[in-house]
KETORLO-272941 format. One record per residue (C-alpha): residue number from 1; residue in three letters; x, y, z. Coordinates in nm, 3 decimals, decimal comma. Example, Ala and Ser with C-alpha at 12.3 -4.5 7.8 and 13.67 -1.06 7.14 Angstrom:
// KETORLO-272941
<pt 1; "ALA"; <1,230; -0,450; 0,780>>
<pt 2; "SER"; <1,367; -0,106; 0,714>>
//
This chain:
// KETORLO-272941
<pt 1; "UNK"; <0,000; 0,000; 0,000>>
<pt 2; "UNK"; <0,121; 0,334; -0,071>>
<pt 3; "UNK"; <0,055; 0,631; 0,232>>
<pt 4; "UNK"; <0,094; 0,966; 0,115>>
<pt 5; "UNK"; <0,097; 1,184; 0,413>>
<pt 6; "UNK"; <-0,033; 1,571; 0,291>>
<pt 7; "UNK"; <0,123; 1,843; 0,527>>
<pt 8; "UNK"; <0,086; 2,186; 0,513>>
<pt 9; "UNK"; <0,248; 2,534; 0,596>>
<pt 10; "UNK"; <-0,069; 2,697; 0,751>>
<pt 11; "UNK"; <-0,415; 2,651; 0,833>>
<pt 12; "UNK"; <-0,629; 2,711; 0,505>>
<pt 13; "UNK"; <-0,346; 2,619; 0,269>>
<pt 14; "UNK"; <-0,548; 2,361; 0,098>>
<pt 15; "UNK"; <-0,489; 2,004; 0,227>>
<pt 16; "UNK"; <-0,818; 1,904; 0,233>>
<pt 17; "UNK"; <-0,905; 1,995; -0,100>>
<pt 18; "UNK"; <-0,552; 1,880; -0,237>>
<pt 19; "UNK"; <-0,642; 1,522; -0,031>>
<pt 20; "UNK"; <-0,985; 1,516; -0,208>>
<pt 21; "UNK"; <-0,886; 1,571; -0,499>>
<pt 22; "UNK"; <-0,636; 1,326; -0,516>>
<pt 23; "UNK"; <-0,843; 1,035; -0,408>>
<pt 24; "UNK"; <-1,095; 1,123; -0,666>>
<pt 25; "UNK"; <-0,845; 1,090; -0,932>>
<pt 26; "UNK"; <-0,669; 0,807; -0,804>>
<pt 27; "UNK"; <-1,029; 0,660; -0,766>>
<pt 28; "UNK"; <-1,123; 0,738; -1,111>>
<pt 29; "UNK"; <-0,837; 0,563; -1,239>>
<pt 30; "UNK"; <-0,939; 0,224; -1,091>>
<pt 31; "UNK"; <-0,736; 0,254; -0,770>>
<pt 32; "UNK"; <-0,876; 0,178; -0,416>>
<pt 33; "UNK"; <-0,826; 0,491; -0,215>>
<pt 34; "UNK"; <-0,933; 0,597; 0,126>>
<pt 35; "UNK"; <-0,847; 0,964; 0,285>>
<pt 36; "UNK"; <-0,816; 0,960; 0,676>>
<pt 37; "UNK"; <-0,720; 1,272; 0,882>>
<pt 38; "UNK"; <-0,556; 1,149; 1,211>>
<pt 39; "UNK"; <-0,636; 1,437; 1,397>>
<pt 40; "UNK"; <-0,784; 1,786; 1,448>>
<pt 41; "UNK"; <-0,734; 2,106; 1,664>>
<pt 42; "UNK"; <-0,779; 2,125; 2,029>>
<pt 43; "UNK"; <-1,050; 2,443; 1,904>>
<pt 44; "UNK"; <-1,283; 2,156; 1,770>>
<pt 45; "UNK"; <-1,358; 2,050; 2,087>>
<pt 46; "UNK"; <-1,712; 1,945; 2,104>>
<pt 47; "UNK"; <-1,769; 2,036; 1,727>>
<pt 48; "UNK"; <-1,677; 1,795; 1,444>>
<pt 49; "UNK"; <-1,471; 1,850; 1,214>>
<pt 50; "UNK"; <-1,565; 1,995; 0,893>>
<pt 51; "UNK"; <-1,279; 1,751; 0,692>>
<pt 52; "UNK"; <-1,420; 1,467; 0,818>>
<pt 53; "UNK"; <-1,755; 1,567; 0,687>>
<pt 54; "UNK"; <-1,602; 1,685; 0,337>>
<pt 55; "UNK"; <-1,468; 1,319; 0,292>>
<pt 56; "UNK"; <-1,761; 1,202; 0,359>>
<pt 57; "UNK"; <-1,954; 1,425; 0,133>>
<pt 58; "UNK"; <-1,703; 1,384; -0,160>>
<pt 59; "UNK"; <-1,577; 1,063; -0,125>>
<pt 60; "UNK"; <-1,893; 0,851; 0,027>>
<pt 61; "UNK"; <-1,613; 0,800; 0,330>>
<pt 62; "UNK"; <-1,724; 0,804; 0,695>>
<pt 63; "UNK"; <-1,484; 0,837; 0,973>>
<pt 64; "UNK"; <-1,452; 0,572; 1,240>>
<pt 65; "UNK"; <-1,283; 0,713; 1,521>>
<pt 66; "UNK"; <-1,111; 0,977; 1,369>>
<pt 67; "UNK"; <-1,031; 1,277; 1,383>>
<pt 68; "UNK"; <-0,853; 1,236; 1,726>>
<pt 69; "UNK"; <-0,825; 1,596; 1,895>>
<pt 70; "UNK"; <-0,454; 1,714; 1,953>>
<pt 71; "UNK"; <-0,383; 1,763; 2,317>>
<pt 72; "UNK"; <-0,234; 2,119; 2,411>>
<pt 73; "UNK"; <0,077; 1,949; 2,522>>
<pt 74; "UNK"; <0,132; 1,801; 2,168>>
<pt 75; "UNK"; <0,184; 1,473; 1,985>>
<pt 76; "UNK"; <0,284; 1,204; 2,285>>
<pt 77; "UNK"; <0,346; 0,843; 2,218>>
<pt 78; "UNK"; <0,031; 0,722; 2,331>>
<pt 79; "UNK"; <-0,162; 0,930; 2,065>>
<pt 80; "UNK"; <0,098; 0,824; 1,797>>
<pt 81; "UNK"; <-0,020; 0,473; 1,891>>
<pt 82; "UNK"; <-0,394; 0,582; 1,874>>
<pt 83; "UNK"; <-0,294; 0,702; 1,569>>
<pt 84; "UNK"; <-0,113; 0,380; 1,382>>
<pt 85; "UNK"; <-0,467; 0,187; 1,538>>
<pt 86; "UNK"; <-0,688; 0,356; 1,350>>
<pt 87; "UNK"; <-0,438; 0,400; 1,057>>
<pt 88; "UNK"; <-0,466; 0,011; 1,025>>
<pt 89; "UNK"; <-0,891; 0,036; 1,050>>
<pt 90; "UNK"; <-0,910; 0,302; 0,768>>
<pt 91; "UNK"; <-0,628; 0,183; 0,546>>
<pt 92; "UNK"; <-0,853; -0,183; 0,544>>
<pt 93; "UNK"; <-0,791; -0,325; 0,146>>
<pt 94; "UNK"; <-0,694; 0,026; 0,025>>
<pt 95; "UNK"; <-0,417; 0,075; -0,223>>
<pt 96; "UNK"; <-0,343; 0,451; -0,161>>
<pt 97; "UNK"; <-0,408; 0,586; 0,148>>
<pt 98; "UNK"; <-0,398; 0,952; 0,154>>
<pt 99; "UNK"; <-0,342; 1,108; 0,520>>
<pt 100; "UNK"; <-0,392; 1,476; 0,582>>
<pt 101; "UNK"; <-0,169; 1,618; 0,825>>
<pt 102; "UNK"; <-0,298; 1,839; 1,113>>
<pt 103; "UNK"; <-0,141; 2,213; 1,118>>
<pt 104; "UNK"; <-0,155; 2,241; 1,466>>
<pt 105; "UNK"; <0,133; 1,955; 1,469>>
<pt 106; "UNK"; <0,488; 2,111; 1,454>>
<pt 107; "UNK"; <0,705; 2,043; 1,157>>
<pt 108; "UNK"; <0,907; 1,790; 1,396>>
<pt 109; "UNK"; <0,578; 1,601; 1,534>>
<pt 110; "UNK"; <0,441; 1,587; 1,161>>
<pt 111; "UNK"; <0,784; 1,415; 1,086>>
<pt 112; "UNK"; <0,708; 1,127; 1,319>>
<pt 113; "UNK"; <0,353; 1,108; 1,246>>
<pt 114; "UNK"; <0,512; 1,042; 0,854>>
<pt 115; "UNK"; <0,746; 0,847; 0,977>>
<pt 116; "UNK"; <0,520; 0,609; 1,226>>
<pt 117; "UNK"; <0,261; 0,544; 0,904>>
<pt 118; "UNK"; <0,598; 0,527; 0,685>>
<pt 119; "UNK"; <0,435; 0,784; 0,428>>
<pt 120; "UNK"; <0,559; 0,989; 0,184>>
<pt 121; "UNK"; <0,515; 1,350; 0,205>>
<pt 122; "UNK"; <0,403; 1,596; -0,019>>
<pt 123; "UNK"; <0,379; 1,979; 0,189>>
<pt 124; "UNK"; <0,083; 2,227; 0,018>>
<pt 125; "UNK"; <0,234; 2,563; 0,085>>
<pt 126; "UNK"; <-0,006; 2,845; 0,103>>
<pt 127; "UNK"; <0,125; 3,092; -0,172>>
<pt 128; "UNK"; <0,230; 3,465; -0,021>>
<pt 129; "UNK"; <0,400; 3,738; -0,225>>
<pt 130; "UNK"; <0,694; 3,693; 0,047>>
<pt 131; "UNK"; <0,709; 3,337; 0,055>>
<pt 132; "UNK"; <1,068; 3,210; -0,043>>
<pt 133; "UNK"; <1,232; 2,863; -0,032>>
<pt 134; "UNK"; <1,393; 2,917; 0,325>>
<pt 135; "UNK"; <1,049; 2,908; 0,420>>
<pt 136; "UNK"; <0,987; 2,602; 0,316>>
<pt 137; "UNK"; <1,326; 2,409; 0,363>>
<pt 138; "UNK"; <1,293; 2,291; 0,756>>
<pt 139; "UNK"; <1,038; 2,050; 0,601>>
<pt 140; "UNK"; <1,346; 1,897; 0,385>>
<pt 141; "UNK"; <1,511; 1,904; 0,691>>
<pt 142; "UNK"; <1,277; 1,704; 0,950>>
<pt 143; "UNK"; <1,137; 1,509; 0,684>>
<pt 144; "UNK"; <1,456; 1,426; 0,481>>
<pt 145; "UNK"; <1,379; 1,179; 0,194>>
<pt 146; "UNK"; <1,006; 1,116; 0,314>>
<pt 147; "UNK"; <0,955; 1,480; 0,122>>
<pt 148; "UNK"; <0,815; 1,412; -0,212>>
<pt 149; "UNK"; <0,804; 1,758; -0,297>>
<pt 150; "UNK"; <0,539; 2,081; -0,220>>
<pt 151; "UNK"; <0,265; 2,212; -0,404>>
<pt 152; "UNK"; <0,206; 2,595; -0,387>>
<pt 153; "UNK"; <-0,165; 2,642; -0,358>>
<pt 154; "UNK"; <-0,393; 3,010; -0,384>>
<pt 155; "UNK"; <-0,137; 3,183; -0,663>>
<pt 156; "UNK"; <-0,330; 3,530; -0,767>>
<pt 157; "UNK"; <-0,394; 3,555; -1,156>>
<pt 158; "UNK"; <-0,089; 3,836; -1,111>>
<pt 159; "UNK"; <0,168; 3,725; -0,988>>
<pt 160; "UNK"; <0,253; 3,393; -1,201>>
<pt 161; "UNK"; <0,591; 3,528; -1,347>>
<pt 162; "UNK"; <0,715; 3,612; -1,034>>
<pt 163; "UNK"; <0,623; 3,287; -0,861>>
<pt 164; "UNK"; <0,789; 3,128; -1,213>>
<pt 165; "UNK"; <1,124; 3,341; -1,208>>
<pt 166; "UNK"; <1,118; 3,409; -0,810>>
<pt 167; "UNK"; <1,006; 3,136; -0,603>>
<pt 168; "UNK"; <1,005; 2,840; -0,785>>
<pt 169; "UNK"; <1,395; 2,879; -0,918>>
<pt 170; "UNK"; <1,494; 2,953; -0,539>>
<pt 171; "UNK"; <1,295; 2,675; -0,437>>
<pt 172; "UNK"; <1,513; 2,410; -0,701>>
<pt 173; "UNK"; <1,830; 2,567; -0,574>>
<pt 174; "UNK"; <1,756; 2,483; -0,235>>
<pt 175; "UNK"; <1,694; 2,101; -0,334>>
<pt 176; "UNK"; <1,335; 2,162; -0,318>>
<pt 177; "UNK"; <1,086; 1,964; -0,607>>
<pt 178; "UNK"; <0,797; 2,133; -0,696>>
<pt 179; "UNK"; <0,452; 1,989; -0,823>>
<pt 180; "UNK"; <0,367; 2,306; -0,940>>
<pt 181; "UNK"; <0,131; 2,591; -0,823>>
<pt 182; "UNK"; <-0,272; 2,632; -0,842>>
//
């Protein structure tokens, strides 16, 4: 089975849609794909989470146990095993499971979340005018060769040939693959 784990650089960057998206295609193609979102924000707390309901919306996929909600003191061992638990419920007879990461993880703790489901990572960067490539190169760092690449998501109309002769050059100097920008 392959486990693509989908990170991000900020809340609203686009994981979700990037994650549904993907296991439509993927789906569409012939593939058996299920989505599963490990856990939410602490600020969900007695709400559910509007991912979960997305998937199951989009993708006719219910949740079954999951999202777990991050503790304020952070990723601990015994939610990473909660985790891999219901990791091995969801990914059932799936050949791709897509995971979307949980921004209020630091870059570190979304490292051994990738690393406990031994996934692949692909990191949807929110697209700024200031965003550069040093921005985005701790995730080569904590994730090492677990980063697939990152996708730059929410690029105005405008500012294409900057991103094209800015970012995305600085970004390939810096070791960084790009799968393009939306």
């Amino acid at each position: 089975m392959t486990v693509l784990y989908v990170a991000s650089d900020s809340e609203g960057a686009g994981k979700t849609a990037v994650c549904a998206t993907l296991a439509h295609m993927l789906r569409a193609q012939g593939r058996k794909v299920a989505v599963f979102k490990p856990m939410a924000a602490a600020d969900l707390m007695g709400r559910s989470d509007p991912d979960t309901k997305a998937y199951a919306d989009l993708l006719g996929q219910q949740a079954d146990g999951w999202p777990a909600i991050l503790p304020e003191g952070g990723l601990s061992e015994g939610l990473l095993k909660e985790i891999s638990a219901a990791f091995a419920r969801v990914s059932g007879e799936a050949d791709v499971l897509v995971v979307e990461a949980s921004c209020a993880l630091t870059i570190k703790e979304s490292a051994r979340v990738a690393e406990e489901l031994n996934a692949r990572t692909l990191v949807v960067g929110a697209f700024r005018r200031d965003l550069s490539a040093s921005q985005m190169t701790p995730w080569a760092e904590h994730f090492g060769d677990r980063l697939l690449g990152v996708l730059i998501n929410g690029l105005t109309r405008y500012l294409g040939t900057e991103t094209n002769t800015r970012l995305l050059p600085s970004m390939n100097a810096a070791g960084l693959a790009s799968f393009g920008v939306i």
